[in-house]
C-alpha positions as CSV (number, residue, x, y, z in Angstrom):
1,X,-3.4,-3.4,-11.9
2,X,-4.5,-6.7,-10.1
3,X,-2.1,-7.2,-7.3
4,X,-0.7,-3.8,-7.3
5,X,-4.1,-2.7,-6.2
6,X,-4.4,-5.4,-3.4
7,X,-1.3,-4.2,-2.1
8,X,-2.2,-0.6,-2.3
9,X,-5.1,-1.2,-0.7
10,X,-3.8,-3.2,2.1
11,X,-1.7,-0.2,2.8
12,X,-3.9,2.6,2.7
13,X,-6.7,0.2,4.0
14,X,-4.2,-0.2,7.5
15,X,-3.1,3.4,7.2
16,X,-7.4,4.4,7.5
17,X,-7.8,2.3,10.5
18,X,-5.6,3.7,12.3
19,X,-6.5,6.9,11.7
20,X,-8.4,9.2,13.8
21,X,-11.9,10.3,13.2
22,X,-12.4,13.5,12.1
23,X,-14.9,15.7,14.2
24,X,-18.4,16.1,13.2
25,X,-19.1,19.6,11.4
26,X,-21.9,21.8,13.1
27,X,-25.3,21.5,11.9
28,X,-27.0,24.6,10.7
29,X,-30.2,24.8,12.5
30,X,-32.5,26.3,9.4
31,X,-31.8,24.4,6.6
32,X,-30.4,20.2,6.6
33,X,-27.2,20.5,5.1
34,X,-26.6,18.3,2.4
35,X,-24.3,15.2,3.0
36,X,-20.6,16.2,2.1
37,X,-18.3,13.3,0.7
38,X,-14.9,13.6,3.5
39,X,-11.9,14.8,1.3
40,X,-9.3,12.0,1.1
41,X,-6.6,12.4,2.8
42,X,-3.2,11.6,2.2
43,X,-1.1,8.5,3.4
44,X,2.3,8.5,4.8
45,X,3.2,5.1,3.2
46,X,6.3,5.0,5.0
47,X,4.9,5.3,8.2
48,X,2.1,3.1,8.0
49,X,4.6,0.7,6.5
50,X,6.6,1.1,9.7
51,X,3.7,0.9,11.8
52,X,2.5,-2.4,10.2
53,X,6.4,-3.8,11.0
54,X,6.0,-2.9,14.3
55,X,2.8,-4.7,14.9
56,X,3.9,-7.7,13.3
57,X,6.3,-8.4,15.8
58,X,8.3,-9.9,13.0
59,X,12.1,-9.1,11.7
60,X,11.4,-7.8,8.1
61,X,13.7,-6.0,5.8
62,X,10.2,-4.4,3.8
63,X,12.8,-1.4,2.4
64,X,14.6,-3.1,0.3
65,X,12.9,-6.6,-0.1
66,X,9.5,-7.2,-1.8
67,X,9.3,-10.6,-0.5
68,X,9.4,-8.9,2.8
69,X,7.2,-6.2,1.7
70,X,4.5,-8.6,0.2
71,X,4.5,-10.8,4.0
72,X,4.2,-7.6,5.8
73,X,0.9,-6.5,4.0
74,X,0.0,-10.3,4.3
75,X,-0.3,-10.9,0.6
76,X,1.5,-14.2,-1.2
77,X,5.2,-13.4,-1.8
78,X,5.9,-16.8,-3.8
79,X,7.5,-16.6,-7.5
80,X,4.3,-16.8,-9.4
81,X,2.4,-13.7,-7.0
82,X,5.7,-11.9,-8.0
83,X,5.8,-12.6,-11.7
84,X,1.8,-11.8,-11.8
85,X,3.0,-8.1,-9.9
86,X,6.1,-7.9,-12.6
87,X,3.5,-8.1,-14.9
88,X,0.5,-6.0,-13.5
89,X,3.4,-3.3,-13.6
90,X,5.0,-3.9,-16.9
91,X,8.0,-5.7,-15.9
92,X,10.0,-6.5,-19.7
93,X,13.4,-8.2,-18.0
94,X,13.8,-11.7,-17.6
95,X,11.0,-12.9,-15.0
96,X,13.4,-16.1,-14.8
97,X,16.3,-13.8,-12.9
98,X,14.3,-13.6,-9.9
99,X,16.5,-11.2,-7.9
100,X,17.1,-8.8,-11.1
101,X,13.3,-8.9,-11.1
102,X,12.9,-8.5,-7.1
103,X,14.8,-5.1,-7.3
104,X,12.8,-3.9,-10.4
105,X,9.7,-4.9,-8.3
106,X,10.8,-3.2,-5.2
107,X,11.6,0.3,-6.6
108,X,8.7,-0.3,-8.8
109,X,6.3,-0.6,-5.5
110,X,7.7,2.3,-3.9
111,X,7.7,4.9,-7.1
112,X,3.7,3.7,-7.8
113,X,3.0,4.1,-3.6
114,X,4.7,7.7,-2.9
115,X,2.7,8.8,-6.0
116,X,-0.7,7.2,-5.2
117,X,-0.8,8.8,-1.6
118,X,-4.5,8.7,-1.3
């Protein structure tokens, strides 16, 4: 999933930076503990989202708009980037009827984002 995945990533990517460390764990002092892998942890998407808005300075109506959406990560929101997500995501309408297609997109972002979460 091409573009999906850059947008996912942009998200979660933001949502890491932001985050704070997590505190070392205590060494034991007879035997060198073997490096542990940091679970992943899960991502509001909603609240990085609103976060990112924030920062931006700039009006943006990302809820409901992937155009908006799209700027607000700071990927390419022009027809072709949004017929190449309709299609990374299995879009099957009419990629001609832009704003039948925007809306598809849209709920289509949001559904694959709540579930990826990590």
């Amino acid at each position: 999933m091409g573009l999906f995945s850059t947008l996912k990533d942009k998200i979660f990517g933001h949502a890491e930076a932001k985050a704070a460390p997590a505190p070392a764990a205590p060494v034991a002092a007879a035997a060198p503990a073997a490096p542990v892998a940091p679970a992943p942890k899960a991502v509001d998407v909603m609240a990085t989202l609103e976060h990112m808005a924030k920062e931006s300075g700039q009006p943006s109506n990302w809820q409901t708009s992937i155009v908006d959406l799209m700027k607000l990560v700071g990927m390419d929101s022009s027809l072709a980037s949004r017929k190449e997500l309709a299609a990374d995501l299995g879009y099957t309408g009419d990629t001609n009827d832009s704003a039948s297609m925007n809306i598809w997109l849209h709920k289509q972002v949001m559904a694959k984002l709540a579930e990826a979460k990590v």
